[in-house]
DODRENLUM-693160 format. One line per field, with one value per residue: residue in three letters; x, y, z of N, C-alpha, C in turn. Coordinates in nm, 2 decimals, always signed. Atoms other than C-alpha are relative to their C-alpha. Layout:
<pts>
lotor <- ALA | ...
n.X <- X | ...
n.Y <- Y | ...
n.Z <- Z | ...
ca.X <- X | ...
ca.Y <- Y | ...
ca.Z <- Z | ...
c.X <- X | ...
c.Y <- Y | ...
c.Z <- Z | ...
</pts>
This chain:
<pts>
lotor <- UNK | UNK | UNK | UNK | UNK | UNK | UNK | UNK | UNK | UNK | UNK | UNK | UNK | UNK | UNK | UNK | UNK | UNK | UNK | UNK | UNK | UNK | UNK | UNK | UNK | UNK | UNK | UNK | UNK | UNK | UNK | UNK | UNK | UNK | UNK | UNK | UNK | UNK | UNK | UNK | UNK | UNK | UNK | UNK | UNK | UNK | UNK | UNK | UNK | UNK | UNK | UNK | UNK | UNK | UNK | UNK | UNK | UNK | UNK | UNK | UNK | UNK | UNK | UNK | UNK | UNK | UNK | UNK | UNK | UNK | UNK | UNK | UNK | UNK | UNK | UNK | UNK
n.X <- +0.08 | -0.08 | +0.04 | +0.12 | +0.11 | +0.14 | +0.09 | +0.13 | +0.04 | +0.12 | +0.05 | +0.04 | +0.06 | -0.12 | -0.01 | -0.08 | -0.15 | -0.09 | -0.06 | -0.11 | -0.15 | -0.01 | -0.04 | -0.07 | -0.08 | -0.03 | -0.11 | -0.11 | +0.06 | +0.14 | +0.14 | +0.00 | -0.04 | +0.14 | +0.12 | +0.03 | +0.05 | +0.15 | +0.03 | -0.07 | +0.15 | +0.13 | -0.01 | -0.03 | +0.15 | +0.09 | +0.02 | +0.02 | +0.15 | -0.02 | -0.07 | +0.08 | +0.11 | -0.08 | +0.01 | +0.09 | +0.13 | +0.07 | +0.11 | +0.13 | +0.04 | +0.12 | +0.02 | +0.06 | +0.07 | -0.09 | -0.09 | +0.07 | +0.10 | -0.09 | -0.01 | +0.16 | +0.03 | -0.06 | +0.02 | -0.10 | +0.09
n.Y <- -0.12 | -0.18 | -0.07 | -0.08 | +0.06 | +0.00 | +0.15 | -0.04 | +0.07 | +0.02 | +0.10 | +0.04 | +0.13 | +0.15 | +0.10 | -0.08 | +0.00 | +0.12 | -0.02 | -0.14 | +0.09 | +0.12 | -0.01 | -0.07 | +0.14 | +0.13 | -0.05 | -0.05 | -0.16 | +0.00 | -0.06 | -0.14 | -0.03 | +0.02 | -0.14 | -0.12 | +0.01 | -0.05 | -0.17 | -0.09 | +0.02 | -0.06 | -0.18 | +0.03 | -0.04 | -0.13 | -0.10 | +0.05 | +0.00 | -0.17 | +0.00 | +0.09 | -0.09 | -0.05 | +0.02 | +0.05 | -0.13 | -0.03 | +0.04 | -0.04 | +0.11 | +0.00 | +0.06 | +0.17 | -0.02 | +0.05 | +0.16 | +0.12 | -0.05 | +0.05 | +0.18 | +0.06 | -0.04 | +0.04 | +0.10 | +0.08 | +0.05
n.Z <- +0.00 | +0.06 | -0.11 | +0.05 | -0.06 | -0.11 | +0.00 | -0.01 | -0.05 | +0.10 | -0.05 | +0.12 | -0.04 | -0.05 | +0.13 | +0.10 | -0.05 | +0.01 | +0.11 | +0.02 | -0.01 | +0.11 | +0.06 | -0.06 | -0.04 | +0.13 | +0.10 | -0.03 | -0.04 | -0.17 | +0.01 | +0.05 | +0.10 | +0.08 | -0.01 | +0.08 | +0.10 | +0.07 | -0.07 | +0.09 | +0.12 | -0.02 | +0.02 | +0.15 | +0.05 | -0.04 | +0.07 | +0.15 | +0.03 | -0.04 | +0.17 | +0.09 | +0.01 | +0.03 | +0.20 | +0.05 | -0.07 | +0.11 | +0.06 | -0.04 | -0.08 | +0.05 | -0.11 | +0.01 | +0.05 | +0.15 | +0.06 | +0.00 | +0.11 | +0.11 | +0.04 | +0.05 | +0.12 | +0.05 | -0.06 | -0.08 | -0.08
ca.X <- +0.00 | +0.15 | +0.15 | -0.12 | -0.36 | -0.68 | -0.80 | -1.17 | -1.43 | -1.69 | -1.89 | -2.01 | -2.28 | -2.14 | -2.18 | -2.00 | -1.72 | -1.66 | -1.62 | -1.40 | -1.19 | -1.22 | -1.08 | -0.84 | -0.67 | -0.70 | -0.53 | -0.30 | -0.44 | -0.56 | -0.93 | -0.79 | -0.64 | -0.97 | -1.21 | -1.01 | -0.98 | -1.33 | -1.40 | -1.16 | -1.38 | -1.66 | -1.54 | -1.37 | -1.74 | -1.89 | -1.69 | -1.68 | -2.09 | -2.01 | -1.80 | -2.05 | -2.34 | -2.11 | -2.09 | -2.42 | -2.62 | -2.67 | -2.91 | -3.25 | -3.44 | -3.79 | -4.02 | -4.15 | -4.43 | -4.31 | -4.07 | -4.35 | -4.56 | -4.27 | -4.24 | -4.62 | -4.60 | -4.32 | -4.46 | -4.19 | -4.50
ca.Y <- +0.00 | +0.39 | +0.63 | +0.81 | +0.53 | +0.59 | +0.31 | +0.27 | +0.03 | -0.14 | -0.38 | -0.62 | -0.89 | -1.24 | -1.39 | -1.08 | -1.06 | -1.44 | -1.41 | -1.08 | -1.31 | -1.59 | -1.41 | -1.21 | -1.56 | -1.74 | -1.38 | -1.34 | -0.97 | -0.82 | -0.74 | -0.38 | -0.39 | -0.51 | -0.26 | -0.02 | -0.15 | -0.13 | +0.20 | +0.35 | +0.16 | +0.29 | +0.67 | +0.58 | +0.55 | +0.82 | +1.04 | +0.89 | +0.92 | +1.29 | +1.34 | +1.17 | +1.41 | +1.67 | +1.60 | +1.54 | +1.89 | +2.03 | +1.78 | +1.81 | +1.63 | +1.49 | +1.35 | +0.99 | +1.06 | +1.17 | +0.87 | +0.65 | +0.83 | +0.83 | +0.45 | +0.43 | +0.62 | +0.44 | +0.11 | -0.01 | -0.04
ca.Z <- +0.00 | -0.14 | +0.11 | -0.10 | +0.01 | +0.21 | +0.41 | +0.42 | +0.56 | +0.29 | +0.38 | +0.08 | +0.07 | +0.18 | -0.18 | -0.35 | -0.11 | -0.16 | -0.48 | -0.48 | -0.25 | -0.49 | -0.74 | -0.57 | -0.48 | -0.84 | -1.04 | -0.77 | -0.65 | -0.34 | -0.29 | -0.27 | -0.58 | -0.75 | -0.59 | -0.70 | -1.05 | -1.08 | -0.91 | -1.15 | -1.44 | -1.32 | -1.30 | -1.66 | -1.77 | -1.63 | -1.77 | -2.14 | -2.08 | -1.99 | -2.30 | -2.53 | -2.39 | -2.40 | -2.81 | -2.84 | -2.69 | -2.99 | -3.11 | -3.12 | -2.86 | -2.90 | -2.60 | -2.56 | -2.66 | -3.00 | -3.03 | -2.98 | -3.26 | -3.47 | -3.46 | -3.53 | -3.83 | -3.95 | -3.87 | -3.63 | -3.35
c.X <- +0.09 | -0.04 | -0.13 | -0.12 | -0.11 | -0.06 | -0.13 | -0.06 | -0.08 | -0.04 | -0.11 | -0.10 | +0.04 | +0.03 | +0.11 | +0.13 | +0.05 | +0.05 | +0.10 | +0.11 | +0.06 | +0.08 | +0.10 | +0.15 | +0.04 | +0.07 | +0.06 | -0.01 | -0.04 | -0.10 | +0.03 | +0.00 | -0.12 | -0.09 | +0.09 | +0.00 | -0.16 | -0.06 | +0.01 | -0.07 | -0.09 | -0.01 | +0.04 | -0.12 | -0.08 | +0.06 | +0.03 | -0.16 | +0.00 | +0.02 | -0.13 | -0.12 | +0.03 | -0.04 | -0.11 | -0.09 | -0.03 | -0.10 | -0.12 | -0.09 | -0.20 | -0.10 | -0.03 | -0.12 | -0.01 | +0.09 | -0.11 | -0.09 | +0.07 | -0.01 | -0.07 | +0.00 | +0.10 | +0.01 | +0.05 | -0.07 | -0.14
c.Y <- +0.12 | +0.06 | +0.11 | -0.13 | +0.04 | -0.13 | +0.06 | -0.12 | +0.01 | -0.15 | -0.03 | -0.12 | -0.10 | -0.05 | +0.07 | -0.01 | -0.10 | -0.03 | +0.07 | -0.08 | -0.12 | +0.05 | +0.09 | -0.11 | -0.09 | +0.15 | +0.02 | +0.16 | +0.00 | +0.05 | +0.14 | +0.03 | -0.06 | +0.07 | +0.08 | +0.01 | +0.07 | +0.12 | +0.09 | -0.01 | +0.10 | +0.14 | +0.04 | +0.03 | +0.10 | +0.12 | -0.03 | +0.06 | +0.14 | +0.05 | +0.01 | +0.12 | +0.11 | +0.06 | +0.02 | +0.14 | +0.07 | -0.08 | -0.01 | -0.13 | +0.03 | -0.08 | -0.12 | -0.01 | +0.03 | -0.10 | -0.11 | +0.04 | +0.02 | -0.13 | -0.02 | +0.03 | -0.09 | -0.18 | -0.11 | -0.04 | -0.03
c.Z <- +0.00 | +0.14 | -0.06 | +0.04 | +0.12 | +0.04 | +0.04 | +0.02 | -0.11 | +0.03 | -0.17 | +0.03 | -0.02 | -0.16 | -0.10 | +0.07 | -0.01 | -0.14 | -0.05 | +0.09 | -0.09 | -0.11 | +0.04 | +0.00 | -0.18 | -0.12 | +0.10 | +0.04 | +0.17 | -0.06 | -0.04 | -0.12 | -0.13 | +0.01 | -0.08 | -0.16 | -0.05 | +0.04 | -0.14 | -0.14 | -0.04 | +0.00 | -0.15 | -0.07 | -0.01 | -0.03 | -0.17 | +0.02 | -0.01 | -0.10 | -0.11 | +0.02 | -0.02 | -0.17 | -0.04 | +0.02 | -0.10 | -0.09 | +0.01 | +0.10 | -0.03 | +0.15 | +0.00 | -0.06 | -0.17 | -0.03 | -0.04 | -0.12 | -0.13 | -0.08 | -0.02 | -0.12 | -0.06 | +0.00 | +0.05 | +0.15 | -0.01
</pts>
């Protein structure tokens, strides 16, 4: 553990944490170093989604209601 580390308490449901030990043990990893994998994932995502909407705000938006009357005229419902 870096001295930039923060420890922190997380408490996981029994089935998930035996697994996250399970596989911790069969690649050769700690748990830490798996949560934070996927943490980091998961922030990875969120801001790609960010990005993406980002790009996208200039386009015209329509409501459900029009979508769904779209797809009727175009007889995809």
């Amino acid at each position: 553990m870096s001295d930039s580390s923060k420890r922190s308490t997380v408490y996981f449901e029994t089935e998930i944490h035996q697994a996250l030990r399970l596989k911790a043990a069969f690649t050769h990893r700690s748990v830490s170093d798996l949560v934070n994998e996927a943490v980091r994932r998961a922030l990875q995502e969120d801001q790609e989604d960010l990005e993406a909407f980002d790009n996208r705000i200039s386009e015209p938006t329509i409501t459900y209601e029009e979508l769904l009357n779209d797809l009727k005229a175009h007889g995809k419902i």
